[in-house]
C-alpha positions in Angstrom: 1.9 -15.4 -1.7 2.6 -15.2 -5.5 2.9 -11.7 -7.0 -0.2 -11.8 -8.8 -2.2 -11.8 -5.5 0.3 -9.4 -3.6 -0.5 -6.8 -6.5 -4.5 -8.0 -6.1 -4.2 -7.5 -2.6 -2.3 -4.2 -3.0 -5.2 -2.8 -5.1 -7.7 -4.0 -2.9 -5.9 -2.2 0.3 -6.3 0.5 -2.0 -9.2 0.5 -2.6 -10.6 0.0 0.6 -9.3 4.2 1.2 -11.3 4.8 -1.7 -14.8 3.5 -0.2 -13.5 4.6 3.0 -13.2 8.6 1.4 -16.6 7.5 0.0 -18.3 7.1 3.3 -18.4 3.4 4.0 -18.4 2.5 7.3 -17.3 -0.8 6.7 -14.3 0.2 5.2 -13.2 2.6 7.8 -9.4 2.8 8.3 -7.5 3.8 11.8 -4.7 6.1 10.8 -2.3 4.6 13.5 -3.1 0.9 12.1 -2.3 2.2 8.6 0.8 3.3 9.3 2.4 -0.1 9.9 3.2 -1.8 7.2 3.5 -5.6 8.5 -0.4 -5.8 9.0 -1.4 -6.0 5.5 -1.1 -9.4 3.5 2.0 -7.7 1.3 3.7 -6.6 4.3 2.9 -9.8 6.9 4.5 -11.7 3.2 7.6 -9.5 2.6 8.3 -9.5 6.4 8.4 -13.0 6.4 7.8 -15.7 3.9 8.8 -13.2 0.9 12.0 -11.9 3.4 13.3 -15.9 3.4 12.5 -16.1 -0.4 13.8 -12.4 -1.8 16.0 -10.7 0.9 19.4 -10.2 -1.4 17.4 -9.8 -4.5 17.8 -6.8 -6.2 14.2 -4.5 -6.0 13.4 -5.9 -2.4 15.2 -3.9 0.1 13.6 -1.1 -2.5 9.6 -2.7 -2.2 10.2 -2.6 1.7 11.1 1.3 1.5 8.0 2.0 -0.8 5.8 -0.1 0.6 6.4 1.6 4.1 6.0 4.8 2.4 2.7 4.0 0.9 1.5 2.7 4.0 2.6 6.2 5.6 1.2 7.9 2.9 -2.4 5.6 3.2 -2.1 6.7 7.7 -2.5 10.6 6.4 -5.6 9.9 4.0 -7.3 7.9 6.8 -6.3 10.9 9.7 -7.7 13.6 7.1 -11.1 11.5 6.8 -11.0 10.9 10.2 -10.3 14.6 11.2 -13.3 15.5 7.9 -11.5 16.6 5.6 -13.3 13.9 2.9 -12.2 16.5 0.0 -8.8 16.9 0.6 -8.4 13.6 1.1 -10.3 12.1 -2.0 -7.9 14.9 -3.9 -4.9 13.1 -2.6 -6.3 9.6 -3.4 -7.3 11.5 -7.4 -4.3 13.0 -8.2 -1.8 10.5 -10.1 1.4 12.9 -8.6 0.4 12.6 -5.4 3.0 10.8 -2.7 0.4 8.6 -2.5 -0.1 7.2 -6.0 3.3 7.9 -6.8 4.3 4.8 -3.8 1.4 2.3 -4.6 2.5 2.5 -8.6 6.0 2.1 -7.7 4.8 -0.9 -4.8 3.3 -2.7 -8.1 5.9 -2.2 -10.2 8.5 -3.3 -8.1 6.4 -6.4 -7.3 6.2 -6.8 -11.2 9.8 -6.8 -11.5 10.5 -9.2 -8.8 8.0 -11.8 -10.6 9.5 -11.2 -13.6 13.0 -12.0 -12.0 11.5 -14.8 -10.0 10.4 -16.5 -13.8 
């Protein structure tokens, strides 16, 4: 996986909470399968391929830590829409400061950094 279509994926991932908080069925999201961060295509990458290519490099022990967090983070959106609470939950997916938002900027910008090391 190249960085360019981690930080795609990233955003898509993302978005996928947002349609979910919308109401679409087809992006509905299990709290418990959020949680783990090895199921997505960034984490199934940094987990293995991206482990052989970066472990040692300085920002990826760091991307492992946030992008657990985010994926943490994502688990409590998906239990609040599953539990109906749609408007908390699209406040937490709105609000910049949020854990939430705070751990998918810092997931892109450490993936940033890494390509721009990687160059």
């Amino acid at each position: 996986m190249d960085f360019a279509d981690a930080i795609k994926s990233h955003a898509s991932w993302k978005n996928r909470l947002v349609n979910f908080a919308r109401g679409s069925m087809l992006d509905r999201i299990q709290p418990e399968i959020a949680a783990k961060d090895d199921r997505c295509p960034i984490g199934q990458w940094l987990h293995n391929e991206g482990k052989a290519e970066l472990a040692g490099q300085r920002y990826y022990d760091e991307l492992l830590m946030v992008h657990a967090a985010f994926h943490l983070e994502a688990a409590a959106i998906a239990r609040l829409l599953q539990d109906g609470q749609t408007a908390q939950a699209k406040h937490v997916l709105e609000d910049a400061q949020s854990p939430f938002n705070q751990a998918s900027s810092k997931v892109v910008a450490l993936l940033t950094r890494l390509k721009d090391r990687s160059r």
